[in-house]
N, C-alpha and C positions, 0 to 999 in steps of 0.2 A: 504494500500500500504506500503510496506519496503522502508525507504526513506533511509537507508544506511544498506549495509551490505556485510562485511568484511569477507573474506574468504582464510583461510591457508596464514596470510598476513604475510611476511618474510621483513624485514629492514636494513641496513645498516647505518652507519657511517663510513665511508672511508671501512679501514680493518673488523672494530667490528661488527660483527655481534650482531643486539641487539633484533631484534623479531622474535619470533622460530613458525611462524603458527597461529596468532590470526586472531581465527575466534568469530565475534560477531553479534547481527544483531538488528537493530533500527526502528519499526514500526512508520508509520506518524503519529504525537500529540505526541509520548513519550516523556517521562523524563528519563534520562538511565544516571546513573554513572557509572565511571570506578572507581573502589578504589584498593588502594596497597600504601603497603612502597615506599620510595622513592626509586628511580631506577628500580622499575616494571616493567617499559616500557608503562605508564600509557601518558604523555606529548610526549613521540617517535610516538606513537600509533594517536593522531591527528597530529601530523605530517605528518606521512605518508598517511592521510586521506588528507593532503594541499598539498601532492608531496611537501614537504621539507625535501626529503630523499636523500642522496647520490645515494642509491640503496634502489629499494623495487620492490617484486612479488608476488605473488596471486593474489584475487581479489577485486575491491574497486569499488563497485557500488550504484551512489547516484540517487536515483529513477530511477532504472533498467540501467544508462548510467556506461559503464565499464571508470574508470579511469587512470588506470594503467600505460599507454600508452599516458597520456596527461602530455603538461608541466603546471608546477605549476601555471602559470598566467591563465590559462583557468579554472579551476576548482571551484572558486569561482562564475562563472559567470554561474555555474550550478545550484546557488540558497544555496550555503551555506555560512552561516558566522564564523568567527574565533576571537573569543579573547583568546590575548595570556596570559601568567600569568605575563608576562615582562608589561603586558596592551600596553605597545607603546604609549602612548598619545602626540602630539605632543608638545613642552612643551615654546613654544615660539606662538602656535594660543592661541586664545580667544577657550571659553568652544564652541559658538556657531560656530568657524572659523572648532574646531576641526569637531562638528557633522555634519557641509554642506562638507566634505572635502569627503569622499569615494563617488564613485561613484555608481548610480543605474541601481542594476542587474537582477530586475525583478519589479514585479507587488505587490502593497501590502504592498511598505515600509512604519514605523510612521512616521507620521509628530513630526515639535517640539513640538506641545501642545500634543500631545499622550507620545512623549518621559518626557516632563517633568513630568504630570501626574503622572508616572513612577518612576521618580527621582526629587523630586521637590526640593531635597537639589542641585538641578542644574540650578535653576531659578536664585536663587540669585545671583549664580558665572557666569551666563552667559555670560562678561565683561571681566572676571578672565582669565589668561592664563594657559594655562595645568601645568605647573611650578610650579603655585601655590596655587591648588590643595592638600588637606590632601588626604593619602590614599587611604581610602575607595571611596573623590570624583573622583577623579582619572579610578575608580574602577567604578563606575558607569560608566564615561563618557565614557571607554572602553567598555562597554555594549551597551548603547545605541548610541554608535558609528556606529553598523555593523546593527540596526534596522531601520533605515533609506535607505537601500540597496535593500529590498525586498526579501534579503533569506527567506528562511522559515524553515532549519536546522540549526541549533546555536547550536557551540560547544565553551564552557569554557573552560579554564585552570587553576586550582586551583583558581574562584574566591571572593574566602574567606580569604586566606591567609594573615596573619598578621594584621588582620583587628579587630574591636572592636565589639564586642556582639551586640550590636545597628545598628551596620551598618552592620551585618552580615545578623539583621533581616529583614530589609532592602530589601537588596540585595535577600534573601529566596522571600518573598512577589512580588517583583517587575519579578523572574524566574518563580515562580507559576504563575504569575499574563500572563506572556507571553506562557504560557501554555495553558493555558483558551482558549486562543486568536488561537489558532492551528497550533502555531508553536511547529516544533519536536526539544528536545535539546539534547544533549550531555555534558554530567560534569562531569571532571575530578576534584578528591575530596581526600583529607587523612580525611578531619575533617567527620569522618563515623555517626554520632550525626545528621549531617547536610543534611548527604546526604540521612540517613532514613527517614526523615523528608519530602523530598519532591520529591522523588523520584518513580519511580511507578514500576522500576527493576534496579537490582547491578549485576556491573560484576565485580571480583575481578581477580587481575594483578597480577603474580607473575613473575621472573623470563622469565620478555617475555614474557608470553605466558596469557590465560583464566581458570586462579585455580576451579574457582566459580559462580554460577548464581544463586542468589536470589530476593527474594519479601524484602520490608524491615519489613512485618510484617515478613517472614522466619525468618529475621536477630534478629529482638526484640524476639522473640519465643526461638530462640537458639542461645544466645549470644556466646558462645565458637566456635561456627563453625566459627564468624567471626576475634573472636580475633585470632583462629590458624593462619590463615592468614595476619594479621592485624601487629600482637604481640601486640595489647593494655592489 
C-alpha cells in the first residue's frame, strides 16, 4: 500500500511562492529521505504534508484519504506523526509529563518500557524537565514523543542536526530499529553520510521542486550525481 503520496504539490507562504509541483510517493515500511541544501523546500515540503501552509494545491494522500481540503488539526488523527526540527519539547514537564502529554490516534502506540528500550538515555532523566535536557536528549524525547500516539507514518525534520557522533548513532539505530517494527518514515536530512546509511530511497530537493531519485547504493556507486546536487 502507498501510505503517502504527493502529487504536482504547489505551497505558499503569504505572497512567496515556495513549491513549484513536488511530486513524491512513500510505500508502507519505507524509509525515504528528502535531501537538498538549505532552502530546497525540503522542511516547506512536510509542512504542507501537516497543512501548515498558508496556501497549498495538488494532491496529499495519506493511505488513499485526499488531504488537501482538510484543516491542519484533522490530519494527524489520520495516523501520522511529526517531529519538528525546533523538537518542541515542553520545557517546564518532567521527561515522563512530556511522553503521557499527546494524545492517542490510533491502534499500536509504545508503551514506556518499549519507548525506553528505545532510548534508554531517557530512563534516567525521566524526573528531569525538558529544560534540562542536552541536545540530543531533547532529540530523542521528541521522537519518542509522537510513538506513543499510534501513527504508523513518522516524519522527521532534520533529526540529526547539531548533535554528536554518538548520539547520532543512537538516534540511526533507534529509526532502523522503528522500521523493523513497520512503521513507514519520512526524513528530512543534509547530513547525506546518514541518510545513505539507513535509508532504502532518496529524493533530492532543489529549488522547490524533485531534482532526483535514488537507491543509496545509486548514491555510493556514483558519488558526483549526488554532490551536483548537494554541492558537497
Amino acid at each position: 500500500m502507498t501510505m503517502l503520496a504527493i502529487e504536482n504539490l504547489q505551497a505558499w507562504y503569504g505572497e512567496s511562492h515556495v513549491l513549484h509541483g513536488v511530486s513524491f510517493h512513500v510505500e508502507q515500511g519505507e524509509l525515504v529521505t528528502l535531501l537538498g541544501r538549505n532552502g530546497a523546500g525540503k522542511t516547506t515540503t512536510l509542512r504542507a504534508v501537516m497543512g501548515m501552509m498558508d496556501r497549498r494545491t495538488g494532491s496529499i494522500r495519506l493511505a488513499g484519504t485526499e488531504t488537501i481540503g482538510l484543516p491542519a488539526h484533522r490530519i494527524p488523527r489520520l495516523g501520522i506523526g511529526y517531529c519538528p526540527e525546533e523538537r518542541a519539547v515542553f520545557r517546564s514537564l518532567t521527561v515522563t509529563e512530556n511522553l503521557m502529554l499527546p494524545p492517542q490516534i490510533g491502534e499500536g502506540g509504545l508503551s514506556r518500557e518499549e519507548i525506553y528500550a528505545l532510548f534508554p538515555n531517557l530512563i534516567e532523566r525521566a524526573r528531569s524537565s525538558g529544560g534540562n535536557l542536552s541536545g540530543g536528549e531533547q532529540q530523542m524525547l521528541a521522537i519518542a514523543r509522537i510513538l506513543r500516539t499510534g501513527a504508523k507514518l513518522l516524519i522527521f525534520d532534520e533529526p540529526t542536526e547539531g548533535l554528536a557522533p554518538v548520539i547520532v548513532r543512537q538516534i540511526a539505530d533507534a529509526i532502523v530499529a522503528l522500521k523493523k517494527r513497520g512503521f513507514t518514515i519520512v526524513l528530512v536530512e543534509q547530513n547525506f553520510h546518514f541518510a545513505t546509511e539507513i535509508a532504502d530511497r532518496m529524493y533530492v530537493m532543489d529549488h522547490g521542486v524533485i531534482v532526483d531519485e535514488m537507491t543509496p547504493s545509486e548514491a555510493r556507486a556514483d558519488a558526483r550525481r549526488l554532490e551536483r546536487h548537494l554541492g558537497v
